[in-house]
C-alpha positions as a Python dict, from the first residue, in 0.01 Angstrom:
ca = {
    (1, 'X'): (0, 0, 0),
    (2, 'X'): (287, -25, 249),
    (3, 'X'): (345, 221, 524),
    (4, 'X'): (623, 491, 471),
    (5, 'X'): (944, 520, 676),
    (6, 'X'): (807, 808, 861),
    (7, 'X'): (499, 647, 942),
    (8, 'X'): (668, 331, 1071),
    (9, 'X'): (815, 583, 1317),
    (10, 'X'): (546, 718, 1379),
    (11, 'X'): (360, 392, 1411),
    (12, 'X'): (664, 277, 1698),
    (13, 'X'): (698, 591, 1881),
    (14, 'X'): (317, 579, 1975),
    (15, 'X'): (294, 202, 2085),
    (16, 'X'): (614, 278, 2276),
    (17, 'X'): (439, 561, 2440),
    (18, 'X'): (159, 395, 2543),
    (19, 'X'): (360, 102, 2675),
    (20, 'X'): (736, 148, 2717),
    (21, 'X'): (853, -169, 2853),
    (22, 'X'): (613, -428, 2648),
    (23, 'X'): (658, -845, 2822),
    (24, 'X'): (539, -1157, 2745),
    (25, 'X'): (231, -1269, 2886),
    (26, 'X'): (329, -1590, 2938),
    (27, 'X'): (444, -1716, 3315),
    (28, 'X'): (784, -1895, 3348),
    (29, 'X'): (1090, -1894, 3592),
    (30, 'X'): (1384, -1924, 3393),
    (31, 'X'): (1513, -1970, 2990),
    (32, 'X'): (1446, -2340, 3046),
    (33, 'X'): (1047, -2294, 3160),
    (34, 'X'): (1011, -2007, 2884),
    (35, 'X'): (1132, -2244, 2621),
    (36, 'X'): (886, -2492, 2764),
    (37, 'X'): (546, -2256, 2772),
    (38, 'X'): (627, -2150, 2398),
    (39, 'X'): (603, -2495, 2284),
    (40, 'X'): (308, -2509, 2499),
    (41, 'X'): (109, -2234, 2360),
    (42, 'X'): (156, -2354, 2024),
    (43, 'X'): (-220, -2340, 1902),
    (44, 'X'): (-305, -2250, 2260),
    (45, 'X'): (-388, -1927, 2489),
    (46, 'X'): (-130, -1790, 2688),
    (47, 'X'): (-385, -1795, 2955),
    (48, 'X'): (-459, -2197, 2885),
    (49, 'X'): (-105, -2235, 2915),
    (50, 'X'): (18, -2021, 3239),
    (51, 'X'): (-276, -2221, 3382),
    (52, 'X'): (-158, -2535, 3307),
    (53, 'X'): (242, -2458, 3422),
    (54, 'X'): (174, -2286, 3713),
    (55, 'X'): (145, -2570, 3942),
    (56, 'X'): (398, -2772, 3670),
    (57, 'X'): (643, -2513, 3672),
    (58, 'X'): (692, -2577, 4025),
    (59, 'X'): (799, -2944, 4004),
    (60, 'X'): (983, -2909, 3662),
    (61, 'X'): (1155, -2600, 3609),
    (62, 'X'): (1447, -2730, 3494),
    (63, 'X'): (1509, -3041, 3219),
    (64, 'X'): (1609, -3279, 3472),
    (65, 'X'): (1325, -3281, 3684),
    (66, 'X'): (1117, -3273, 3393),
    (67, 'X'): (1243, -3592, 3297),
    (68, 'X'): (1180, -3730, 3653),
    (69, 'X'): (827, -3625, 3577),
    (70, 'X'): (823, -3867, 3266),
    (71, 'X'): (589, -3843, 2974),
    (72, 'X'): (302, -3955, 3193),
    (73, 'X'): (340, -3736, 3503),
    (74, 'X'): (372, -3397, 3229),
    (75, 'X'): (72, -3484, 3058),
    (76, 'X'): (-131, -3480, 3367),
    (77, 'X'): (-36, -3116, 3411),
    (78, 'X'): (-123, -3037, 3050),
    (79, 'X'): (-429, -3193, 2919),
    (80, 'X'): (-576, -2908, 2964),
    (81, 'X'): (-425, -2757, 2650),
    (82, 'X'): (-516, -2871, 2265),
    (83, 'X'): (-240, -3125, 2155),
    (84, 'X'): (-111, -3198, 2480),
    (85, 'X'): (-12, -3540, 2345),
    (86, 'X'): (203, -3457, 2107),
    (87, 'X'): (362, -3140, 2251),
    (88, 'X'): (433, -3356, 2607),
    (89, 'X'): (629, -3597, 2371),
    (90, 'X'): (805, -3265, 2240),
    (91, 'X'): (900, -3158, 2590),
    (92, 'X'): (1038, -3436, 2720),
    (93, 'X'): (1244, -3533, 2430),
    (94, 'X'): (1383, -3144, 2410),
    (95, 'X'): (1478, -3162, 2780),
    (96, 'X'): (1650, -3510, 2703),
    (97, 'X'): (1827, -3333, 2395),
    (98, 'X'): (1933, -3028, 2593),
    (99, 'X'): (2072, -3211, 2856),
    (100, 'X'): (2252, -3437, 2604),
    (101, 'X'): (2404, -3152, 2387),
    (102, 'X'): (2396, -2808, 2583),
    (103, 'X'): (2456, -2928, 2928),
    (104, 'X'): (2103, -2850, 3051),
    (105, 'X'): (2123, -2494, 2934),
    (106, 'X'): (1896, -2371, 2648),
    (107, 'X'): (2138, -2255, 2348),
    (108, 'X'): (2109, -1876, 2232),
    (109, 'X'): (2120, -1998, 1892),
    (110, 'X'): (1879, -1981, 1623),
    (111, 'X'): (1969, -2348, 1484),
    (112, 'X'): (2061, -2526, 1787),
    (113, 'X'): (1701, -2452, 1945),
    (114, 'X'): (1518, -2519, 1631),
    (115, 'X'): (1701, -2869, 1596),
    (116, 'X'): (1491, -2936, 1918),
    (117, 'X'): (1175, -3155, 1867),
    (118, 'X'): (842, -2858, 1867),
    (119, 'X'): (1114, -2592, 1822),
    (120, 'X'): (987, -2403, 1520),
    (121, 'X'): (1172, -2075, 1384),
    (122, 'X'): (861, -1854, 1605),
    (123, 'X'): (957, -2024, 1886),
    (124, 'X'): (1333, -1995, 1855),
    (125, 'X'): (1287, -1594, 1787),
    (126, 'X'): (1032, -1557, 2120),
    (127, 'X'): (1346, -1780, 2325),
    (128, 'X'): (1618, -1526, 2162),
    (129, 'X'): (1395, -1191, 2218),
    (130, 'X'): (1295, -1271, 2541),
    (131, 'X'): (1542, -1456, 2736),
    (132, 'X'): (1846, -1312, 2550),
    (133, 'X'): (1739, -944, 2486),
    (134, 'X'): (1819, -1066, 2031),
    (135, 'X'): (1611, -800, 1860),
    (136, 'X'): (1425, -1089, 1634),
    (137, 'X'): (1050, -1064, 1600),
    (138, 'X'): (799, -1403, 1600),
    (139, 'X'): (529, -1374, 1369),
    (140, 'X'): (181, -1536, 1521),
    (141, 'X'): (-114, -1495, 1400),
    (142, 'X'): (-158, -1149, 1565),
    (143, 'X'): (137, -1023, 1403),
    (144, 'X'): (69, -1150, 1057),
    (145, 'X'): (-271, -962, 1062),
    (146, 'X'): (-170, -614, 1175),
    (147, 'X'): (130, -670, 932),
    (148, 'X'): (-80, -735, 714),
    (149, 'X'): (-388, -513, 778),
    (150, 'X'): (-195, -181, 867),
    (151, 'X'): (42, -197, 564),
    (152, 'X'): (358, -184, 817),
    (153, 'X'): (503, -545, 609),
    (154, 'X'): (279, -692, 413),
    (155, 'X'): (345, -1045, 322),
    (156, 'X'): (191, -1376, 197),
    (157, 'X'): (366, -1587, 476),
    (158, 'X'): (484, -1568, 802),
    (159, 'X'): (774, -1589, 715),
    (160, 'X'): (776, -1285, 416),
    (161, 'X'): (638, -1083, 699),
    (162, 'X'): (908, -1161, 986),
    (163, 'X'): (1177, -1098, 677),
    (164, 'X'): (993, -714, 568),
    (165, 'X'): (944, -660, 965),
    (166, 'X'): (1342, -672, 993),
    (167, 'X'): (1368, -444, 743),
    (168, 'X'): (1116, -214, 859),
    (169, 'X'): (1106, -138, 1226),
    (170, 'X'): (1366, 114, 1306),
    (171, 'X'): (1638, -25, 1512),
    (172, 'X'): (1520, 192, 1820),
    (173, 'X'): (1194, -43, 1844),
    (174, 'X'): (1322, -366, 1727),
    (175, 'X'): (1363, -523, 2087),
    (176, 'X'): (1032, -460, 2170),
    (177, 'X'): (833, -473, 1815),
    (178, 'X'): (749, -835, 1882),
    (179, 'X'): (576, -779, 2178),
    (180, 'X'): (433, -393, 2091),
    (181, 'X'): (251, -577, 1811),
    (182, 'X'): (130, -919, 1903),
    (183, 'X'): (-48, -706, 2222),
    (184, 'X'): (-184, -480, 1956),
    (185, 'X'): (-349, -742, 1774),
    (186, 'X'): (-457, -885, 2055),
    (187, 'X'): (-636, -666, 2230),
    (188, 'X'): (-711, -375, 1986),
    (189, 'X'): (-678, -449, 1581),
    (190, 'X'): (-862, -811, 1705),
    (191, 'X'): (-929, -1065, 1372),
    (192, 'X'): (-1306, -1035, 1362),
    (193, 'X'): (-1369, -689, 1443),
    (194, 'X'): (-1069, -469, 1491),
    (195, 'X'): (-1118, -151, 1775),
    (196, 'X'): (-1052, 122, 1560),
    (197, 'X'): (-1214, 422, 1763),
    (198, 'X'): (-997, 296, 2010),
    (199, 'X'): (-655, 258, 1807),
    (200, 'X'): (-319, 474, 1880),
    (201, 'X'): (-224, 421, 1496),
    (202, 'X'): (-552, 423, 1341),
    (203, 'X'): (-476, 763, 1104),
    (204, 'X'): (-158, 586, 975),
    (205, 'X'): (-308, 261, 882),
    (206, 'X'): (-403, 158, 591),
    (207, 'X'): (-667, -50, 652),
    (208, 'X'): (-995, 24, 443),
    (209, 'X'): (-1260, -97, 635),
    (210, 'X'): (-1199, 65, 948),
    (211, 'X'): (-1500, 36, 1220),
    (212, 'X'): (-1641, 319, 1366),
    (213, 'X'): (-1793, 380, 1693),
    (214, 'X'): (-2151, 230, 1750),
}
C-alpha cells in the first residue's frame, strides 16, 4: 500500500534531519568530470570509480584533454571498472560530441545530454540535480528498492518510480530526495538484509518483513 501525504512528510523531514545537506559520493572537479564519473559508475561502485578518476581526473578534466588522452591512454586509467571498454568508447566520443555541439560545455538539458553516447535518462537527471541545482531524481537500484519496499512510489520500472517520485516528494525535499534516498538504501534499507532497528523511517514503512535486532 502506498505511503500517505503526511507520511511522505514525515518520511523527508526525518532524512533531512539526520542529514541536511545530502552530496554525491562520487569525486569530480567540474560539470564536465561529473558527467564523466556517472557514465563511469554505470554498473560500478562509486568507490571503483573515484578510484579509478582520481589520478585521471587530473590529466583530463576537461573534453579536450580527454581527447589528447585518446581511447587508449583513458582505458589505462579505467580497467579497473566492469565495462571499461565500452564506456571508454562512450567517453571519448561524448567529449568529441560536446566539443562539436556545446562548445566544450555540458548542456543543462535533459535531451541534449541524453543524445550523448552512455548518456541514459539516470544519468542526465544526476548531471541536472547535481551540477545545476534541477530538482529531478535518478532512480538506481537503491532508489527503486526503498521506492519500492517502503511504499513511498511504488512502481514496476524505473522509470514508473522516477514519474510517482515527482509526484510524491513535497517540493521542500525534491532537491535533495535523490541523494536522501539512494544513501538510505545504501547504507541502511540494504537489498539483502535491510537495517531496520537502525532505520529513521522504519514506523512509517510499509515493508512487512522488517528485521529485528539479533
Amino acid at each position: 500500500m502506498p505511503m500517505k501525504k503526511p507520511e511522505i512528510e514525515e518520511f523527508f523531514r526525518r532524512l533531512s534531519a539526520a542529514l541536511p545537506a545530502p552530496e554525491t559520493e562520487l569525486k569530480y572537479i567540474n560539470t564536465y568530470t561529473l558527467l564523466v564519473a556517472v557514465v563511469l559508475s554505470a554498473q560500478a561502485t562509486d568507490v571503483g570509480v573515484n578510484k579509478a578518476t582520481e589520478k585521471l581526473f587530473k590529466i583530463a578534466d576537461t573534453p579536450q584533454k580527454m581527447l589528447k588522452l585518446g581511447e587508449a591512454g583513458l582505458t589505462q586509467h579505467i580497467k579497473t571498472i566492469g565495462l571499461y571498454r565500452n564506456k571508454a568508447k562512450n567517453v571519448i566520443a561524448l567529449s568529441h560530441l560536446l566539443i562539436e555541439r556545446h562548445g566544450g560545455a555540458v548542456p543543462r538539458d535533459r535531451e541534449a545530454l541524453q543524445a550523448l553516447p552512455g548518456v541514459g535518462r539516470k544519468t542526465a537527471n544526476v548531471v541536472l540535480n547535481v551540477a545545476f541545482g534541477e530538482p529531478t531524481i535518478a532512480v538506481d537500484t537503491h532508489i527503486f528498492r526503498v521506492s519500492n519496499r517502503t511504499g513511498l512510489a511504488p512502481g514496476k520500472d524505473v522509470l514508473a518510480v522516477e514519474l510517482k517520485l515527482e509526484k510524491a516528494v513535497p517540493a521542500a525535499y525534491r532537491l535533495h530526495a535523490h541523494h536522501w534516498l539512494i544513501l538510505h538504501g545504501r547504507y541502511v534499507c540494504k537489498a539483502r538484509k535491510p537495517d531496520c532497528p537502525a532505520c529513521a523511517v522504519a514506523d512509517l514503512c510499509q515493508f512487512k518483513a522488517k528485521t529485528t535486532v539479533a
